[in-house]
N, C-alpha and C positions, 0 to 999 in steps of 0.2 A: 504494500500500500504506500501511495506515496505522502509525502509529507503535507502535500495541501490536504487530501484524502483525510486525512489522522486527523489536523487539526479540524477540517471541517466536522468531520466528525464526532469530535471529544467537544465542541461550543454546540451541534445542537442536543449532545445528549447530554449537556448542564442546564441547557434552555428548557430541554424537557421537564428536568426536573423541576427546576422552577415554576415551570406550568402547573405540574402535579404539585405542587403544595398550593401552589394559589387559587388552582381549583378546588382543592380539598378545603380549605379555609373557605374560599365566597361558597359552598354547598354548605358546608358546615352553617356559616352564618346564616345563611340566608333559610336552613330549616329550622335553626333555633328562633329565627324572630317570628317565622310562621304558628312557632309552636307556644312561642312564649304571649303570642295576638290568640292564640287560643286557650291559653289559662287566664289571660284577664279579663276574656269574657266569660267564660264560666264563673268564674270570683264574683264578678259582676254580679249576675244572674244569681246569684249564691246567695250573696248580700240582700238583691230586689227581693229574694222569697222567701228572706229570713225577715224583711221591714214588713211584707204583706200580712205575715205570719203574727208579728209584734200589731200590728194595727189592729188588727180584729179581735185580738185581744185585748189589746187598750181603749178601742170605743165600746166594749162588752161590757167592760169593768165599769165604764163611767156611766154608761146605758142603767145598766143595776143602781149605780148610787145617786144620780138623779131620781129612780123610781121609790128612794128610800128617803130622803134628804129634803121631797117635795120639792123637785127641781132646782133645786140650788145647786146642781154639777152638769145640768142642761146645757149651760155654753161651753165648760170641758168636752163635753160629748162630741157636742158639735165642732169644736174645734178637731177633736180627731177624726171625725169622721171627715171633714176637709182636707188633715192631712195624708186620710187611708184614699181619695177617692186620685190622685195625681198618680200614688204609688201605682195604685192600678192598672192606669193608666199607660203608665210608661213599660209596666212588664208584658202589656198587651204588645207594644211596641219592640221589644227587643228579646219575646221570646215568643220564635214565629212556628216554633216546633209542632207537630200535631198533639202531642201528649201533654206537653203546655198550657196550646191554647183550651184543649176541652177540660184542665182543670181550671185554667182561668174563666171561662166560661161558666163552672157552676159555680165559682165563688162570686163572678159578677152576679147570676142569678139569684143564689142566697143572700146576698147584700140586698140585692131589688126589694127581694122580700122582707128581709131585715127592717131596712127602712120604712117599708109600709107598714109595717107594723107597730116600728114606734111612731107612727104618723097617732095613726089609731091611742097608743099607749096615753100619748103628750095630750092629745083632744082630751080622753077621760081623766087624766090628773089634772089638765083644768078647772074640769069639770069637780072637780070633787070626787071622780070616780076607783078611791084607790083600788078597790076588790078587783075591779075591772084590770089595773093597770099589771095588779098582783098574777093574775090570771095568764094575761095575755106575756109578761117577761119569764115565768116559771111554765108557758106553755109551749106555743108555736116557737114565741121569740129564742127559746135553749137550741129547737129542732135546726132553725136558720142559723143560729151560731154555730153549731154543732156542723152543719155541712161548711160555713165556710174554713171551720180551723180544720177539718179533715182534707180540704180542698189544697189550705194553704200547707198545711205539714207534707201531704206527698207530695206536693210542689217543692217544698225545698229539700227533703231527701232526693227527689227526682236530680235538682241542681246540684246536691253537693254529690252523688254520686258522677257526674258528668264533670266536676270540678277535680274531685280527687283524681278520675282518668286522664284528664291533661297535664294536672300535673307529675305525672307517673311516665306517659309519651313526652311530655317537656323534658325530664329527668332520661327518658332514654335517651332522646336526640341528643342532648347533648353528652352520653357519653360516648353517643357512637360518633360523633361528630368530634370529641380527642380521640378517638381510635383511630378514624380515617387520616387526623392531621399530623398523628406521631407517623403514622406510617409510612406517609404521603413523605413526612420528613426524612424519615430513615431512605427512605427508596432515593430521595432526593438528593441525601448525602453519599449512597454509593455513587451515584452520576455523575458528581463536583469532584470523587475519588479518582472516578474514574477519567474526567479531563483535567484531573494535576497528575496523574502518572501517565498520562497522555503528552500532557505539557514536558515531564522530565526527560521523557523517552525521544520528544523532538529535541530538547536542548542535548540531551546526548550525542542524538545524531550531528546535531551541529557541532558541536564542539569536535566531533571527529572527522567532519569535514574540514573544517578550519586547520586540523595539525597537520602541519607540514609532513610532506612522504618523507621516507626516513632515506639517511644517505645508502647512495649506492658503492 
């Protein structure tokens, strides 16, 4: 082979390597940012069905102690229940799954009815009507709470089992992604070996070009 041959040779198989780790890096990265755009919406979503979970419990609780209190916790109520109806809202938006939305769907429907019923509740505590109020919060109103915390609990089991799995693929990719980049490097560093003894083996030859023939 001759010396241009060699040298060309030993510069594109250091190029190569350099290729291979650089591709191994930009794959590496670029499926850990895929994976890691995928735990934080799960987290997300995690969080949305753990607030929805906490709402329907917190405007239940104040529901009760307005019905106890003769309304004196009615704008707490209502204050939560303003804060549970956006939360809803926005899980409707950002969880487009089928299993999702038909549990969001019966806890919007339980709410529907939740509401209507302390429509009803509020009329007869105005009214003077406590028996009535007693009746209607220890009866239907338990049944409607009762679907939506059952609604809201497998929603967020639902989520955090979907969050624990990305973070577990997050955790693979990225060790498979130091596997492929030690390698990619080792591979890479026979190549750069193998155009410095490439390199020495021309400087030899030169060198023994250059010495003068010996006397005759």
């Amino acid at each position: 082979m001759t010396i241009r041959a060699k040298l060309v040779t030993a510069v594109t198989v250091a190029i190569a390597g350099l290729a291979l780790t650089a591709g191994a890096g930009i794959w590496g990265m670029n499926r850990l940012s895929e994976r890691f755009d995928g735990v934080q919406d799960a987290s997300d979503a995690r969080a949305l069905a753990l607030q929805l979970k906490f709402g329907v419990t917190d405007f239940n609780g104040w529901q009760t102690a307005y019905g106890y209190d003769n309304g004196k916790s009615r704008p707490i109520f209502l204050s939560s229940v303003a804060a549970f109806r956006p939360t809803l809202d926005r899980a409707r938006s950002r969880m487009p799954k089928s299993q999702e939305q038909q549990l969001l769907n019966e806890m919007s429907r339980a709410f529907r009815d939740f509401m209507r019923i302390d429509d009803q509740a509020w009329a007869a505590l105005q009214a003077g009507r406590t028996e009535v109020v007693k009746r209607l919060f220890l009866g239907p109103e338990i049944v409607n709470f009762q679907r939506m915390a059952r609604a809201a609990q497998q929603l967020a089991m639902l989520e955090d089992d979907v969050a624990t799995r990305e973070e577990k693929e997050f955790k693979d990719a990225r060790t498979d992604a130091l596997r492929y980049l030690i390698g990619a490097s080792v591979i890479a560093g026979l190549l750069v070996a193998i155009l410095i003894a490439t390199a020495l083996d021309l400087a030899r030859s030169a060198e023994r070009a250059l010495e003068p023939p010996p006397a005759s």
